[in-house]
C-alpha positions in Angstrom: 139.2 98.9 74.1 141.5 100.8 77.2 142.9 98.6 79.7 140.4 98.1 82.3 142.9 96.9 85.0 143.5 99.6 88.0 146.8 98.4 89.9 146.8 95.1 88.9 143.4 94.2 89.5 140.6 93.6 86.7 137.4 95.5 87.5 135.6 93.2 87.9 137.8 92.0 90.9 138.4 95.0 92.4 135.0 95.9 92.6 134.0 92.3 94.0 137.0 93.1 96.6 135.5 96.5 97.4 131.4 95.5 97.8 133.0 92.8 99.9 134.1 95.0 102.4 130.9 96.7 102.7 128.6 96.4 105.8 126.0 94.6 105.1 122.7 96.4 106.0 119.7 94.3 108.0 117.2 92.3 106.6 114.9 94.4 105.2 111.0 93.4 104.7 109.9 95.0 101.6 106.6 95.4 100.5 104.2 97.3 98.4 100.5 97.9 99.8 98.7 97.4 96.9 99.9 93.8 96.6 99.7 92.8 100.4 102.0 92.9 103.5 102.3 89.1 103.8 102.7 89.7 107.6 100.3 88.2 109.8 99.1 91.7 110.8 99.0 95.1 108.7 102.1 96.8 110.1 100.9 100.3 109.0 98.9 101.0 111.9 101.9 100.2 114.4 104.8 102.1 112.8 102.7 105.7 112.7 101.7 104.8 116.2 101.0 105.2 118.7 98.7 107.7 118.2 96.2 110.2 120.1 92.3 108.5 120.3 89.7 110.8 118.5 86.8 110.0 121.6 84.3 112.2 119.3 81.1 113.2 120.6 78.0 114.2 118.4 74.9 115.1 117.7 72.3 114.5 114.8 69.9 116.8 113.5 66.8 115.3 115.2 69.2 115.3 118.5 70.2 111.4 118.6 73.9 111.6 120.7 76.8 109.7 119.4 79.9 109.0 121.1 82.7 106.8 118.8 86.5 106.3 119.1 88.9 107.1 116.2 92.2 106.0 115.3 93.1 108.8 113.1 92.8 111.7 115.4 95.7 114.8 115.4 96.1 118.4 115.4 96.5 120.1 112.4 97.2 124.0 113.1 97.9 125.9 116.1 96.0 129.3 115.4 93.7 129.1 115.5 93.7 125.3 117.0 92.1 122.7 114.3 91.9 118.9 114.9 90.9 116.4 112.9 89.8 112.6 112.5 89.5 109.8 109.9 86.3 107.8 109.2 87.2 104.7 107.4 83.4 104.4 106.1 80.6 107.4 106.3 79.4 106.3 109.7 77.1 108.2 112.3 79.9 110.7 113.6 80.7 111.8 110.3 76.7 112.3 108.8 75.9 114.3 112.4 78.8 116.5 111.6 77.6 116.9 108.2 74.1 117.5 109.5 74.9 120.1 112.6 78.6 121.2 111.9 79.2 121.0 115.6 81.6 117.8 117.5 83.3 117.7 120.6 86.9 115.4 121.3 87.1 114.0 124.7 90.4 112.7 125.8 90.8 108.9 126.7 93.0 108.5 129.9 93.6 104.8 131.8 90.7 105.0 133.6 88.4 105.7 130.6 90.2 103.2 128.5 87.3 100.2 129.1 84.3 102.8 129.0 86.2 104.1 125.4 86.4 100.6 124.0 82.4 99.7 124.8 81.9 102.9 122.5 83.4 101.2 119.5 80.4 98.7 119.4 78.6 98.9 116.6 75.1 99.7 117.4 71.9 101.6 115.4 72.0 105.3 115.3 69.7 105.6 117.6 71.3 103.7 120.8 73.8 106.2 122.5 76.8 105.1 123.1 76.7 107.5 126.7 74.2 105.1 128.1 75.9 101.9 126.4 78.8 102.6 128.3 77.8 104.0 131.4 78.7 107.4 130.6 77.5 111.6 131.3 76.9 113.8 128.4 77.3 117.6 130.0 76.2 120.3 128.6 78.7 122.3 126.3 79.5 126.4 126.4 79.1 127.1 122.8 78.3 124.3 120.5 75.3 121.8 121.2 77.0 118.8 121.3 77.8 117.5 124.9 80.6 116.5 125.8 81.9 113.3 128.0 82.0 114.7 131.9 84.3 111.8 132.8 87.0 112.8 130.6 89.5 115.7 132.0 89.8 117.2 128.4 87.3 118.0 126.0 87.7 120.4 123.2 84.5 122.1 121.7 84.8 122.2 117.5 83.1 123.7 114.6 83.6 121.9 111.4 86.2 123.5 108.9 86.2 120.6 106.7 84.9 117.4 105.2 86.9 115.7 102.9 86.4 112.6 101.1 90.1 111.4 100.9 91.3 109.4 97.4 94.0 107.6 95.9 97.4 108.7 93.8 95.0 107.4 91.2 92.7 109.6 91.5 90.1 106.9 92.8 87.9 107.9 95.9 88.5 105.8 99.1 85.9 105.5 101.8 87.0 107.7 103.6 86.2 110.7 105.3 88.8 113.2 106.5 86.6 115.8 109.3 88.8 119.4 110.3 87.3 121.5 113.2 88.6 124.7 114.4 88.7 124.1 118.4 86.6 127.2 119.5 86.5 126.0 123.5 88.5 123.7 125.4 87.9 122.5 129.0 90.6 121.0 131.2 90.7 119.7 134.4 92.9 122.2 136.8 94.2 119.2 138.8 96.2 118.9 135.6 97.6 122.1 135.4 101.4 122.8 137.2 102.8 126.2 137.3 99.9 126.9 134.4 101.7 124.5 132.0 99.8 121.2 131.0 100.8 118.1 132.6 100.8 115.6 129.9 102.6 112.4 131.8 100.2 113.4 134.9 97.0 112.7 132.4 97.6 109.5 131.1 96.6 109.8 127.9 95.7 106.5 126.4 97.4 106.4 122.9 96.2 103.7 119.6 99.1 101.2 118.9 99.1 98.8 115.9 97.7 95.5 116.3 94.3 94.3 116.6 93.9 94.7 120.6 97.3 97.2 121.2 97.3 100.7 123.4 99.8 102.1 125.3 100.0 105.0 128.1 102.1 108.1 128.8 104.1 108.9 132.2 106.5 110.6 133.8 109.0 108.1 132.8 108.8 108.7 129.0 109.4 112.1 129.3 112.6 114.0 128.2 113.4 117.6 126.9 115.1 118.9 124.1 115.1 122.5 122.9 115.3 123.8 119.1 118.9 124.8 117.7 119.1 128.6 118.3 
């Protein structure tokens, strides 16, 4: 075989002498899902977090009103405007939908936060969670599901989408993925500057990780940056 030896140095010890001189990177926890976190708390849920509340308000066929918060709630397009929410499970919210293809998101700000969180209760189909937590369904402009009058925000949506969601396998989960194009949305004018939304003046309530976690937005968490040119 050729000589292996740069400079004077084996290979083996050089490359010993050059690894040595690395950084050595963090700790890293490592983990696949499938075979457990082995963390006291799934940390899934905190690190894409924290994330907007879909407060989604609906309606069943016969006219029972359903109010429920969900933790998987974003926008998905801009034009037209389409949001969209997770069910883990095929629960009221998602069978009303099916039913009337009409739901309404109401935004959760601080004040709301306690009023949002009695809404989570789980509770027959026909118990609204409105009355449960002290809350006023008002009327809607174009769909028939009410929205919350409490809550500065509301958009007014017409399902797009249901889609049962399923594994790399192939394997269906239990859940339900729920698209609707935002065909109305009310705001508050208190919250409107110059015309331009005032997100830090809202106080949106965002979904952390954790069992009980949720954080706010201000004024002080803003900061600007504009696209390269």
């Amino acid at each position: 075989m050729g000589d292996t030896r740069w400079g004077g140095f084996g290979y083996r010890q050089l490359h010993t002498q050059f690894t040595a001189e690395l950084p050595v990177p963090n700790a890293i926890h490592f983990y696949e899902p499938r075979d457990g976190h082995r963390l006291p708390h799934d940390p899934f849920n905190a690190i894409v977090g924290p994330r907007p509340i879909g407060w989604i308000s609906s309606r069943s066929a016969a006219g029972a009103l359903n109010l429920a918060p969900y933790s998987f709630f974003n926008a998905f397009n801009y034009t037209p405007p389409i949001v969209g929410f997770a069910s883990v499970g095929h629960k009221d919210t998602v069978h009303n939908i099916e039913q009337t293809g009409e739901f309404a998101w109401n935004l959760v700000t601080r004040p709301l936060a306690e009023a949002m969180n009695q809404t989570s209760a789980a509770v027959p189909p026909e118990v609204s969670e409105f009355a449960l937590a002290g809350l006023t369904p008002v009327a809607s402009r174009l769909i028939a599901v009410p929205r919350v009058l409490e809550s500065p925000v509301s958009f007014e949506c017409r399902c797009t989408q249901i889609v049962q969601l399923q594994a790399a396998s192939g394997d269906k989960l239990p859940t339900w993925l729920v698209l609707g194009e935002v065909v109305a949305v009310h705001i508050d004018q208190a919250l409107l500057k110059d015309g331009v939304y005032d997100t830090a003046a809202a106080g949106h309530v965002l979904r952390g990780g954790g069992a009980a976690d949720y954080f706010t937005i201000g004024p002080e968490q803003l900061f600007r940056m504009r696209r390269p040119a």
